[in-house]
N, CA, C and O atoms as a Tripos MOL2 file, in Angstrom:
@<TRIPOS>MOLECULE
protein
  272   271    68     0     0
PROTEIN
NO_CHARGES

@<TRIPOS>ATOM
      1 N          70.7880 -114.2420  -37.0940 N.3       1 UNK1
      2 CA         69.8060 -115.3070  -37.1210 C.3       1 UNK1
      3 C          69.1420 -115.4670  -35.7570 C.2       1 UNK1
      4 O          67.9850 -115.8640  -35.6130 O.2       1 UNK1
      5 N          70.1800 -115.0370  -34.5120 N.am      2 UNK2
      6 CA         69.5380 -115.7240  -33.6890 C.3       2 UNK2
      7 C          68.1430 -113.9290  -33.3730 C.2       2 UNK2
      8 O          66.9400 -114.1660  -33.2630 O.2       2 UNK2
      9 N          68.4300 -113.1000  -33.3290 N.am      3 UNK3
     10 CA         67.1520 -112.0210  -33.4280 C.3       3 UNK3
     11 C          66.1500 -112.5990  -33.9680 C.2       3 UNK3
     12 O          65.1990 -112.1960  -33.2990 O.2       3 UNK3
     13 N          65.6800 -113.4270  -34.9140 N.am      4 UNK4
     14 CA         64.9120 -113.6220  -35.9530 C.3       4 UNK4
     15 C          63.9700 -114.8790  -35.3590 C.2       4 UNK4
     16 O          62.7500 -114.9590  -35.5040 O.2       4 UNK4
     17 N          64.7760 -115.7850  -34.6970 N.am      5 UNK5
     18 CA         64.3480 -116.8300  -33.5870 C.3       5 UNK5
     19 C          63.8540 -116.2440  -32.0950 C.2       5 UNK5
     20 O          62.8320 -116.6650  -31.5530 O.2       5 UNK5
     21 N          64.5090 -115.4610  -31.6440 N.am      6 UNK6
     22 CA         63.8060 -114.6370  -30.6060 C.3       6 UNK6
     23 C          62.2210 -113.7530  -31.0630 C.2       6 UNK6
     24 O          61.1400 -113.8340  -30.4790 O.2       6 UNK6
     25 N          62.5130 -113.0730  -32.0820 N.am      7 UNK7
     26 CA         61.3360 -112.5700  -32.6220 C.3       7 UNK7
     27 C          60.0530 -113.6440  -32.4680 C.2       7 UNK7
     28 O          59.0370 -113.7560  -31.7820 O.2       7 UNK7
     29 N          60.6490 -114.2610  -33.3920 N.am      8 UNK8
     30 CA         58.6610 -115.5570  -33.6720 C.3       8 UNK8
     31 C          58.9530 -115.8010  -32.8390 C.2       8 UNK8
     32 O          57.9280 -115.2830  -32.3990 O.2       8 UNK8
     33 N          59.6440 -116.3050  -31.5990 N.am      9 UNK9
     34 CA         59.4840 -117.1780  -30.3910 C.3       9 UNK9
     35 C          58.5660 -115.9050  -29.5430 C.2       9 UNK9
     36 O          57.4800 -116.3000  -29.1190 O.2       9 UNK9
     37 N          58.7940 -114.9120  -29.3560 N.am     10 UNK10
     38 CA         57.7380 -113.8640  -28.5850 C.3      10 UNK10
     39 C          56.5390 -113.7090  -29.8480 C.2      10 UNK10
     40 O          55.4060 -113.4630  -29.4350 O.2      10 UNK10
     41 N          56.6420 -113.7840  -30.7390 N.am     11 UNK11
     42 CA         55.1790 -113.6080  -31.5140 C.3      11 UNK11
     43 C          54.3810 -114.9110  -31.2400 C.2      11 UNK11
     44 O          53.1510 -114.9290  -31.2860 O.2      11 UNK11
     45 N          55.0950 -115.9410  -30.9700 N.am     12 UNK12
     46 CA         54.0660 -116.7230  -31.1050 C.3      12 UNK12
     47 C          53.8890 -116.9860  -29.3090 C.2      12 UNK12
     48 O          52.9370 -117.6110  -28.8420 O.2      12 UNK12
     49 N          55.0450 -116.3520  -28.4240 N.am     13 UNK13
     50 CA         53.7280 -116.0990  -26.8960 C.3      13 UNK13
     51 C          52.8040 -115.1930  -27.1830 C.2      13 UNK13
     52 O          51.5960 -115.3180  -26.9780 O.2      13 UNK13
     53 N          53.4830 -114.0550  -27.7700 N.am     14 UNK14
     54 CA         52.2500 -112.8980  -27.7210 C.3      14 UNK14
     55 C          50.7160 -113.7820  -28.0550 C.2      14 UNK14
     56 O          49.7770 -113.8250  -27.2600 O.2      14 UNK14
     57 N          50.7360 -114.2860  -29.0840 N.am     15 UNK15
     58 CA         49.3600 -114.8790  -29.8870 C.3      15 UNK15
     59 C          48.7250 -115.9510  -29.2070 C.2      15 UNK15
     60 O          47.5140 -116.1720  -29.2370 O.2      15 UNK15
     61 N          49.8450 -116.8130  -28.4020 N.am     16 UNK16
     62 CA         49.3510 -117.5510  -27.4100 C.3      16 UNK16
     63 C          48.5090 -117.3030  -25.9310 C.2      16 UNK16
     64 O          47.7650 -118.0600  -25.3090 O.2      16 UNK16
     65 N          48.9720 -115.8800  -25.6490 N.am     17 UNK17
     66 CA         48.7760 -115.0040  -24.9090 C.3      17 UNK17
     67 C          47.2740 -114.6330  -24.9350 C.2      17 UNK17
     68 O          46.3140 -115.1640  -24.3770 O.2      17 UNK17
     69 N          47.3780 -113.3950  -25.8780 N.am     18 UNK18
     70 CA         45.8190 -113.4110  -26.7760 C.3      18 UNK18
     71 C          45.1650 -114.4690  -26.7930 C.2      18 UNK18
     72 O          44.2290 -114.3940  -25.9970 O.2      18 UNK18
     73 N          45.2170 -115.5770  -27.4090 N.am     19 UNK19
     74 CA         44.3350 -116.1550  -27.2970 C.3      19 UNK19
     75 C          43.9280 -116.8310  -25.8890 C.2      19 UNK19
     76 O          42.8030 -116.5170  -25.5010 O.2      19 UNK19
     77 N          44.2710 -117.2440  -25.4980 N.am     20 UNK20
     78 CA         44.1410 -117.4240  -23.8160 C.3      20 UNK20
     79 C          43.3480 -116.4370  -23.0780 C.2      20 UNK20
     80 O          42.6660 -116.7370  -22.0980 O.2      20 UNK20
     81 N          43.4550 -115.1480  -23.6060 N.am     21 UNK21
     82 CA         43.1770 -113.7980  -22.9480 C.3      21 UNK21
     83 C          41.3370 -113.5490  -23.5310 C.2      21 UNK21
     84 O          40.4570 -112.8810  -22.9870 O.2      21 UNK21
     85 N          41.2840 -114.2830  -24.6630 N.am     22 UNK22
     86 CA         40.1550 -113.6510  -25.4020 C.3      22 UNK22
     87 C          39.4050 -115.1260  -25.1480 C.2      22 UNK22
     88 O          38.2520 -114.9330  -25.5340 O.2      22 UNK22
     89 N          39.4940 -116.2380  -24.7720 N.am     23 UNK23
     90 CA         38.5390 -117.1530  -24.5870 C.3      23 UNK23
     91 C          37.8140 -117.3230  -24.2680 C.2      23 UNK23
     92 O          36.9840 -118.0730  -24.7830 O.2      23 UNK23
     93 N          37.6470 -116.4880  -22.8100 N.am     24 UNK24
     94 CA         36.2990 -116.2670  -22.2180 C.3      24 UNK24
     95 C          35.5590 -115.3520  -22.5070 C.2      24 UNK24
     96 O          34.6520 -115.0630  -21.7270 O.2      24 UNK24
     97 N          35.7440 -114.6010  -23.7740 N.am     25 UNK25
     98 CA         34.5800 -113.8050  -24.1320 C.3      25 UNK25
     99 C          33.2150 -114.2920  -24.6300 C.2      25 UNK25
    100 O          32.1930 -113.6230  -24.4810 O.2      25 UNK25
    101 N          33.2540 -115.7710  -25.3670 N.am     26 UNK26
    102 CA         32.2950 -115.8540  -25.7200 C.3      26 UNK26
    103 C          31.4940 -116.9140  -25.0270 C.2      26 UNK26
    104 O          31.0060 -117.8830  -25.6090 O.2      26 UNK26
    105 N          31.3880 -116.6580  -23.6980 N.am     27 UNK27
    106 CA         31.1700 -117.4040  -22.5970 C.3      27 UNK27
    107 C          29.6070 -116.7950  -22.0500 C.2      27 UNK27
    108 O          29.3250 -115.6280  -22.3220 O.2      27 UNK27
    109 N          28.7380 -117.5550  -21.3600 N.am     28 UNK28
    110 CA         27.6320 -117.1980  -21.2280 C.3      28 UNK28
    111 C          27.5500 -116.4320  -19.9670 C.2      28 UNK28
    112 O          27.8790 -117.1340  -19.0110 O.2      28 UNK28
    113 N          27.2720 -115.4150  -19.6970 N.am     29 UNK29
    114 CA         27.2180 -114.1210  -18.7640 C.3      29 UNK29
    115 C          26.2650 -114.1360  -17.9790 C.2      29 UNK29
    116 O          25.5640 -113.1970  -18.3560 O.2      29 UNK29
    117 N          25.5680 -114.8180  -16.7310 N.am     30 UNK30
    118 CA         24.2500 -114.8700  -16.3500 C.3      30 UNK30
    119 C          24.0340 -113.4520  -15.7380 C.2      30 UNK30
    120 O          22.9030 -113.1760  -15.3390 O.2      30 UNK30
    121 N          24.8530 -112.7000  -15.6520 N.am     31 UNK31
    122 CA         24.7760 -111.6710  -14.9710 C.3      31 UNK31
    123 C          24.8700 -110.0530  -16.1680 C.2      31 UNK31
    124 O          25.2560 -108.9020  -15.9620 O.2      31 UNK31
    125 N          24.2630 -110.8100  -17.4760 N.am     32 UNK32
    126 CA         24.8880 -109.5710  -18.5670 C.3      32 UNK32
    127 C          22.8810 -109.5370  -19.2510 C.2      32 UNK32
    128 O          22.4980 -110.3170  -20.1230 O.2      32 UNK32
    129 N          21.8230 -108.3350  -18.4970 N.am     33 UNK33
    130 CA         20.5010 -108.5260  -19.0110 C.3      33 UNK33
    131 C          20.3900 -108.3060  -20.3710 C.2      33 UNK33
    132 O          19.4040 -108.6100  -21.0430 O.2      33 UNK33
    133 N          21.3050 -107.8270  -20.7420 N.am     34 UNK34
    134 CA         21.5090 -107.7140  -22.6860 C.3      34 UNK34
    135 C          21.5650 -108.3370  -23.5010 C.2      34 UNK34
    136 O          21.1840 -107.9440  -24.6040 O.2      34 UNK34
    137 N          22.0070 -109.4340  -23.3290 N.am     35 UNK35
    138 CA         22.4480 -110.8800  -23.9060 C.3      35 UNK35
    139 C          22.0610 -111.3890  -24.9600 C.2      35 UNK35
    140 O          22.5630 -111.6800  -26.0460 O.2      35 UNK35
    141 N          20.6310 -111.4870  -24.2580 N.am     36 UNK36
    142 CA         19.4210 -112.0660  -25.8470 C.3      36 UNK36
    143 C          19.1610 -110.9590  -26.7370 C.2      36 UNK36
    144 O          18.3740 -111.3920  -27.5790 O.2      36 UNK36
    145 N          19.4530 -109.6310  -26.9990 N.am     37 UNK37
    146 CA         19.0170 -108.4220  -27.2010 C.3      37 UNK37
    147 C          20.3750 -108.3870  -28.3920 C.2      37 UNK37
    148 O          20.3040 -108.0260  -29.5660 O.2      37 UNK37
    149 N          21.6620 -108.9180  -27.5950 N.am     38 UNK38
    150 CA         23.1510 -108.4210  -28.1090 C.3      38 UNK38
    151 C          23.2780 -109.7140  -29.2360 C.2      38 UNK38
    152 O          23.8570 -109.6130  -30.3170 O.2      38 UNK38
    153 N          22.5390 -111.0600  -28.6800 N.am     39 UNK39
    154 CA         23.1470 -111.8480  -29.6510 C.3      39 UNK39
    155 C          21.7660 -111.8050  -30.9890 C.2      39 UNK39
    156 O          22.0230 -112.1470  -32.1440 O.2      39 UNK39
    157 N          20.4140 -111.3550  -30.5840 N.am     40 UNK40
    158 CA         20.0280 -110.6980  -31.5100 C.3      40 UNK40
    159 C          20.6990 -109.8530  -32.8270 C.2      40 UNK40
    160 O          20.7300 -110.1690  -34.0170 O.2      40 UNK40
    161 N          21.1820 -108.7450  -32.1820 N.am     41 UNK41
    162 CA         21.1420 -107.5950  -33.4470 C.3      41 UNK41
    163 C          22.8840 -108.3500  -34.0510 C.2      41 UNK41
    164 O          23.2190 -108.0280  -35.1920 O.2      41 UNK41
    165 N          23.7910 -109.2300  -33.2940 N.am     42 UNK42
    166 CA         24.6060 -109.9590  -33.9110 C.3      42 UNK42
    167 C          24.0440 -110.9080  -35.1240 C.2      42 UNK42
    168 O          24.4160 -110.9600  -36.2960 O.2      42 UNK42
    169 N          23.3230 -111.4250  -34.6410 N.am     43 UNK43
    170 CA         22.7240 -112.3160  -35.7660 C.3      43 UNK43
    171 C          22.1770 -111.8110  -36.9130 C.2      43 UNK43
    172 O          22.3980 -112.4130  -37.9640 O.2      43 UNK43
    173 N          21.1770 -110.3370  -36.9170 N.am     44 UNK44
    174 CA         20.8990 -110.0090  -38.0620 C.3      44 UNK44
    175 C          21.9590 -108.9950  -38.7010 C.2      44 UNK44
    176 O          21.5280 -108.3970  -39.6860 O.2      44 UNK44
    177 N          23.2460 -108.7010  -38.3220 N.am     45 UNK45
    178 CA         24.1880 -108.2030  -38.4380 C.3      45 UNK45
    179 C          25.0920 -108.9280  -39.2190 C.2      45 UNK45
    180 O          26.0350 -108.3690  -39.7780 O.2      45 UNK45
    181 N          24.8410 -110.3510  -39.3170 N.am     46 UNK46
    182 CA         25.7050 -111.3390  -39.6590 C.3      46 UNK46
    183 C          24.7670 -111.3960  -41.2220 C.2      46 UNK46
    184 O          25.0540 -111.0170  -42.3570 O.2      46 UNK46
    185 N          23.9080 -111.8610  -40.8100 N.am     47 UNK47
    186 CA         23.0040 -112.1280  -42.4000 C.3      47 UNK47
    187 C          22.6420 -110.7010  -43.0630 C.2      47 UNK47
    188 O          22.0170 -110.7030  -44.1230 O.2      47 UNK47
    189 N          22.9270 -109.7890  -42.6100 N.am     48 UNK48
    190 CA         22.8140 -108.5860  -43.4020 C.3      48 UNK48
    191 C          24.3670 -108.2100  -44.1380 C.2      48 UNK48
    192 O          24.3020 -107.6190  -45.2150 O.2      48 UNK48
    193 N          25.5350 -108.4860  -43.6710 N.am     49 UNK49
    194 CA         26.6660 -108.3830  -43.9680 C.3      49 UNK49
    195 C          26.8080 -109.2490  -45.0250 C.2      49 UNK49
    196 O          27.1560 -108.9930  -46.1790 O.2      49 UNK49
    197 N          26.4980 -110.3320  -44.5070 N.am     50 UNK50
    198 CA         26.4560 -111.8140  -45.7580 C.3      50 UNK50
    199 C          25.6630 -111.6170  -47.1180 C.2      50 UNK50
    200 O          26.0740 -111.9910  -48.2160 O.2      50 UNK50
    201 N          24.0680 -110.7620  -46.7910 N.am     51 UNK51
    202 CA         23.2310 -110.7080  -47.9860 C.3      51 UNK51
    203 C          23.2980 -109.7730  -48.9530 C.2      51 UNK51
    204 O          23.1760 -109.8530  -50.1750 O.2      51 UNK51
    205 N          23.5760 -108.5950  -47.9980 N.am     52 UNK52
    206 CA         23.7940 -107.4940  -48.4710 C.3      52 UNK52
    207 C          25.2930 -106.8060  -48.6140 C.2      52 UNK52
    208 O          25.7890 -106.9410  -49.7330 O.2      52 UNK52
    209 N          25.9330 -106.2230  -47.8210 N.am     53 UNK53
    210 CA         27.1360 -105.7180  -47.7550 C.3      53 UNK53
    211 C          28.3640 -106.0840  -48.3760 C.2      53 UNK53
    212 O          29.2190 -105.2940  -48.7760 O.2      53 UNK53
    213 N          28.3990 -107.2640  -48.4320 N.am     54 UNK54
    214 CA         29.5910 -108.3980  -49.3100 C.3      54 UNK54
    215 C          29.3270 -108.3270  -50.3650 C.2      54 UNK54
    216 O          30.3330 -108.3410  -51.0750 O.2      54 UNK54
    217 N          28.0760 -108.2230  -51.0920 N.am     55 UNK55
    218 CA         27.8610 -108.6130  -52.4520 C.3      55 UNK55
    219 C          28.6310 -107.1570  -52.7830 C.2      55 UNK55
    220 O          29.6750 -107.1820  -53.4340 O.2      55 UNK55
    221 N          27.9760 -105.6720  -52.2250 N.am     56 UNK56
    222 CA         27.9850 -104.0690  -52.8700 C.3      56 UNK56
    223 C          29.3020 -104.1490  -52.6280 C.2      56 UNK56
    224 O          29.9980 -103.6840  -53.5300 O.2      56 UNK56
    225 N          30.0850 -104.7580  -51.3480 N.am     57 UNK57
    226 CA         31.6550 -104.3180  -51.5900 C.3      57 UNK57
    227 C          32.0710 -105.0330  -52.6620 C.2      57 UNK57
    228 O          32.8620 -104.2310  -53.1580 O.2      57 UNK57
    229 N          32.0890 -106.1990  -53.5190 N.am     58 UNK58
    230 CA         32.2420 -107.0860  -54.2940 C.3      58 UNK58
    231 C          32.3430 -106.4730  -55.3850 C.2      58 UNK58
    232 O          33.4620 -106.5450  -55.8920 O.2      58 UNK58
    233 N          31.3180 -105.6920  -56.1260 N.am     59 UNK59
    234 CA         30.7220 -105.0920  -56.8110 C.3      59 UNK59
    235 C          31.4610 -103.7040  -56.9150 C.2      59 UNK59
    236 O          32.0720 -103.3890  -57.9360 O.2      59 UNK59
    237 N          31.3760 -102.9170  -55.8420 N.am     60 UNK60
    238 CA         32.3090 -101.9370  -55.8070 C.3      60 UNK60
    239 C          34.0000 -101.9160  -55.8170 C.2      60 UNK60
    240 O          34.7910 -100.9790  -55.9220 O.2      60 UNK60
    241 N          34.2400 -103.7130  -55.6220 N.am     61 UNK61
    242 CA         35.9000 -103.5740  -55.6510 C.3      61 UNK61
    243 C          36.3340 -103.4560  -57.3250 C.2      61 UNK61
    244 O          37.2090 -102.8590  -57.9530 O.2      61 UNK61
    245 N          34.8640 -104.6570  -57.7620 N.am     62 UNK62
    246 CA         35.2800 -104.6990  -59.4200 C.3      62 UNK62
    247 C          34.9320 -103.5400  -60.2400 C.2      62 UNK62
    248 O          35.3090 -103.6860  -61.4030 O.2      62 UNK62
    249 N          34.4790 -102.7070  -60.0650 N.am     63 UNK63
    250 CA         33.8670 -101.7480  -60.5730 C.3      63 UNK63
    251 C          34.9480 -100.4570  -61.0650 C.2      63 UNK63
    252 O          35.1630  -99.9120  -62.1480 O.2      63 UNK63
    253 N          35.6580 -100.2330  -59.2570 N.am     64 UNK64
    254 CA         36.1340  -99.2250  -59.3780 C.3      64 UNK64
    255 C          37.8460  -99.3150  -59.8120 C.2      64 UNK64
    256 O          38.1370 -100.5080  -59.7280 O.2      64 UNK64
    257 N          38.7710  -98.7100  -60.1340 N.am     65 UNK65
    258 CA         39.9130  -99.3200  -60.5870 C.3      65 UNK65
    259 C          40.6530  -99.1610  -59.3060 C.2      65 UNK65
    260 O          40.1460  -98.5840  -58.3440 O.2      65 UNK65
    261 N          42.0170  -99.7400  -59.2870 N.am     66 UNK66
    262 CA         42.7130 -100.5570  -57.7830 C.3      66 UNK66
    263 C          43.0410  -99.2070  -57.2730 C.2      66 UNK66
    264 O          42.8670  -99.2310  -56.0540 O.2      66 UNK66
    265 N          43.4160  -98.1050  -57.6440 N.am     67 UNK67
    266 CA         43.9700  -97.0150  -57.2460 C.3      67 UNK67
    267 C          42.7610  -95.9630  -56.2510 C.2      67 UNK67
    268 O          43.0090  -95.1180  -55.3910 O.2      67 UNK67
    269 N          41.7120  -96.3420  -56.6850 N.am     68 UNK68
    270 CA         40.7290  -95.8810  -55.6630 C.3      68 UNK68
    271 C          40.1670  -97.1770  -54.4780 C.2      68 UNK68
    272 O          39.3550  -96.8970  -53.5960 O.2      68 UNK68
@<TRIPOS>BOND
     1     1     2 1
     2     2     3 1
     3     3     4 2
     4     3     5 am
     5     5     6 1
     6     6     7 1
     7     7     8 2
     8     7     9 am
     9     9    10 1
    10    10    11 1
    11    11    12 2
    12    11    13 am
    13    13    14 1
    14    14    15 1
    15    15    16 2
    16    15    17 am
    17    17    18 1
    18    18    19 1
    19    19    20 2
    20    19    21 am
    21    21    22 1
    22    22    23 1
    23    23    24 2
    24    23    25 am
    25    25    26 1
    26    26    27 1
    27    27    28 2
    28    27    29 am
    29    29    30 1
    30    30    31 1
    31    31    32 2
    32    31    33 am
    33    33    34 1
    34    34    35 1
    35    35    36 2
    36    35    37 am
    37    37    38 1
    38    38    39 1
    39    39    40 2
    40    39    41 am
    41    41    42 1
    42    42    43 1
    43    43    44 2
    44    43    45 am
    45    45    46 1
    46    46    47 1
    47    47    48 2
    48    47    49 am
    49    49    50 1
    50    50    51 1
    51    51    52 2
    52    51    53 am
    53    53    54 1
    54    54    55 1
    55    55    56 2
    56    55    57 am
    57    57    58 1
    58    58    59 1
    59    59    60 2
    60    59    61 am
    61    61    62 1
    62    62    63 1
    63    63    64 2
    64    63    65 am
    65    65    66 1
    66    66    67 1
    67    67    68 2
    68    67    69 am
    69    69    70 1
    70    70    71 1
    71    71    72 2
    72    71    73 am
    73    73    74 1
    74    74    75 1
    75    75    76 2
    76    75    77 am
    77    77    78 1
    78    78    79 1
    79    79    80 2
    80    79    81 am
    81    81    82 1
    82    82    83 1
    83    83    84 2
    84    83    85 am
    85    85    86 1
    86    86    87 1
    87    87    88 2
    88    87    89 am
    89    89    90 1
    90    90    91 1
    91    91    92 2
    92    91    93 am
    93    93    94 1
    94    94    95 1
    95    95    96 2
    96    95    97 am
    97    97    98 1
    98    98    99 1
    99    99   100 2
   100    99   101 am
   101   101   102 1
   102   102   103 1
   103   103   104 2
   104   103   105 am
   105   105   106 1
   106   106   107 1
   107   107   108 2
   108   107   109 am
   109   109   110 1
   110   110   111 1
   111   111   112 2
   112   111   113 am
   113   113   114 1
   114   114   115 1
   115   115   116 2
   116   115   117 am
   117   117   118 1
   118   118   119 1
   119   119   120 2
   120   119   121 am
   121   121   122 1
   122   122   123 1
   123   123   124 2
   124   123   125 am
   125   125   126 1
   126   126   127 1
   127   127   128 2
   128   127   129 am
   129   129   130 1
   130   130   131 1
   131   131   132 2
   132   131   133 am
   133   133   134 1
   134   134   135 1
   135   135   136 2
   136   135   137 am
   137   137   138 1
   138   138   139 1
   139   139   140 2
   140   139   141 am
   141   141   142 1
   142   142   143 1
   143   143   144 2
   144   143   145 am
   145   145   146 1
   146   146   147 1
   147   147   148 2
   148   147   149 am
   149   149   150 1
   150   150   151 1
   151   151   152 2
   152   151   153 am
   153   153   154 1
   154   154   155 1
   155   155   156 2
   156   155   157 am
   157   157   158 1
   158   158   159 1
   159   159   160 2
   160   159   161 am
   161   161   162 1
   162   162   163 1
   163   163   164 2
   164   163   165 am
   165   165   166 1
   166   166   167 1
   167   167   168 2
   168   167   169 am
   169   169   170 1
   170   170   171 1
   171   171   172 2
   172   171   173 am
   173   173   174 1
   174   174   175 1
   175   175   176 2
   176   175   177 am
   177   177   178 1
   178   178   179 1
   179   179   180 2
   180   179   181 am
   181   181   182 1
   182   182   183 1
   183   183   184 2
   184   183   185 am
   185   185   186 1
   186   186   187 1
   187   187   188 2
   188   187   189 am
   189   189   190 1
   190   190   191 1
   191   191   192 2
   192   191   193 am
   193   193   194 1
   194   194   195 1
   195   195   196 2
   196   195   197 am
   197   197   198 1
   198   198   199 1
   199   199   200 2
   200   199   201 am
   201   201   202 1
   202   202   203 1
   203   203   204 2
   204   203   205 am
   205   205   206 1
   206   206   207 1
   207   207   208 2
   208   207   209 am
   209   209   210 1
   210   210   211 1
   211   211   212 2
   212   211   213 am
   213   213   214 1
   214   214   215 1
   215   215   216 2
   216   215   217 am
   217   217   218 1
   218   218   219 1
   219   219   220 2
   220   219   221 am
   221   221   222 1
   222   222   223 1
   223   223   224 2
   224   223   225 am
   225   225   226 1
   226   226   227 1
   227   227   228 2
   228   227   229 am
   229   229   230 1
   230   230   231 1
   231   231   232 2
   232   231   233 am
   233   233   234 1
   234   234   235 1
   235   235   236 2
   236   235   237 am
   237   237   238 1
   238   238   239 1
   239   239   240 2
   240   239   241 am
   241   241   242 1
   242   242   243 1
   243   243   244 2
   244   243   245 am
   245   245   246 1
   246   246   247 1
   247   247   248 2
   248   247   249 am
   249   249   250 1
   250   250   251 1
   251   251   252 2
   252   251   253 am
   253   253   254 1
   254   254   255 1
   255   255   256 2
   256   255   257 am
   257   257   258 1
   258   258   259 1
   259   259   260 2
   260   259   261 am
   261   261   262 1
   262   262   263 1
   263   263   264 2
   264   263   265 am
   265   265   266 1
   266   266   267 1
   267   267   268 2
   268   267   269 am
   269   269   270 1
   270   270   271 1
   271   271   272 2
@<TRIPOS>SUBSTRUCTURE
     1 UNK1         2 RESIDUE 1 A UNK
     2 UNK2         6 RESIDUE 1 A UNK
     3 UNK3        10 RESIDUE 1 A UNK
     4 UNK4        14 RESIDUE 1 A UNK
     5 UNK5        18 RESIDUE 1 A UNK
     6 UNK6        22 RESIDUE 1 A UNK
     7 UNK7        26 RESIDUE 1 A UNK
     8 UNK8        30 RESIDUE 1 A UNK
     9 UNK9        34 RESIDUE 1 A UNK
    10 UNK10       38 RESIDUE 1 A UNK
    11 UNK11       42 RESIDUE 1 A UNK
    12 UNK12       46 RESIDUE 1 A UNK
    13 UNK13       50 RESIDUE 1 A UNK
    14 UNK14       54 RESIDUE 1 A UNK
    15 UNK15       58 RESIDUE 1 A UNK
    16 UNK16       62 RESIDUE 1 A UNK
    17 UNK17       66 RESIDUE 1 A UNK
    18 UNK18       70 RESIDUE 1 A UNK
    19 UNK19       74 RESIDUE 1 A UNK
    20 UNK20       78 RESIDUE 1 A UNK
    21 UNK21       82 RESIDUE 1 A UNK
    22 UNK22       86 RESIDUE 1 A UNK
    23 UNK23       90 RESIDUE 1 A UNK
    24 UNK24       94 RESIDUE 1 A UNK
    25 UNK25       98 RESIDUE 1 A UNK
    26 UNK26      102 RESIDUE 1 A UNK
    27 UNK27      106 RESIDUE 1 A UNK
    28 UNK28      110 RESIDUE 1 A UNK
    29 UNK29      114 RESIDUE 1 A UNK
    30 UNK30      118 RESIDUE 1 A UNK
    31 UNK31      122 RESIDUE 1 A UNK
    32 UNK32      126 RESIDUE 1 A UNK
    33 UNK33      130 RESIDUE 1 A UNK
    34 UNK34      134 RESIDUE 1 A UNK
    35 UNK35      138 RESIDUE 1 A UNK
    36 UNK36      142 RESIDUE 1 A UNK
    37 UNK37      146 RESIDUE 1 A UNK
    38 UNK38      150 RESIDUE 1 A UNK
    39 UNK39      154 RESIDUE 1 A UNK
    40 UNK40      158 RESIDUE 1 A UNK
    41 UNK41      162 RESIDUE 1 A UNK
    42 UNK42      166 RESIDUE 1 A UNK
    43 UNK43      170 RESIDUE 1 A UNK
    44 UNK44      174 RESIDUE 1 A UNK
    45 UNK45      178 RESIDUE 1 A UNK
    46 UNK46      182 RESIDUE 1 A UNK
    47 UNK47      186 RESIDUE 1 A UNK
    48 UNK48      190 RESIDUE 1 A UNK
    49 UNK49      194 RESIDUE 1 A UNK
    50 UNK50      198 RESIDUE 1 A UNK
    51 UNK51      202 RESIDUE 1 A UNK
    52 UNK52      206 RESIDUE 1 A UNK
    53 UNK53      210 RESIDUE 1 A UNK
    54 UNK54      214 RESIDUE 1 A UNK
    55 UNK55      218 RESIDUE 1 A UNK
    56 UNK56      222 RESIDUE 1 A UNK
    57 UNK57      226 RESIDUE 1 A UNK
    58 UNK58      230 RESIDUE 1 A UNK
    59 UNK59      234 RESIDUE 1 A UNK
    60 UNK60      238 RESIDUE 1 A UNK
    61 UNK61      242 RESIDUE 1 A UNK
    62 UNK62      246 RESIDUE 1 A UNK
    63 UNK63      250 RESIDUE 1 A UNK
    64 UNK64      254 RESIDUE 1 A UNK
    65 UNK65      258 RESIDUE 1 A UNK
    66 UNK66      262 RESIDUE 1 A UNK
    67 UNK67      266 RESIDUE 1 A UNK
    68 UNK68      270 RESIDUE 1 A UNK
């Protein structure tokens, strides 16, 4: 039992970790000239995934049987 308590007790630093580690990514970069360019093709990346891509995987999950 006690392995099992050591385990999640480091999974949940690890994740605490990570997240701590990844916070400042989405932080504003005055020094990054790409920026407006990057959060561009994000944005139509987002509504193209949403309009398009989700529906055909949707479509293709029901379509095809579970084994493919």
């Amino acid at each position: 039992m006690k392995k099992t308590t050591m385990k999640s007790v480091q999974l949940v630093a690890v994740v605490a970790l990570a997240g701590v580690a990844l916070s400042g990514c989405a932080t504003n970069n005055p020094r990054d000239p790409l920026e407006p360019l990057n959060r561009g093709i994000y944005k139509f990346n987002d509504v193209a995934d949403r309009a398009v891509l989700k529906p055909v995987a949707k479509g293709y999950r029901a379509v095809l049987p579970t084994f493919v």
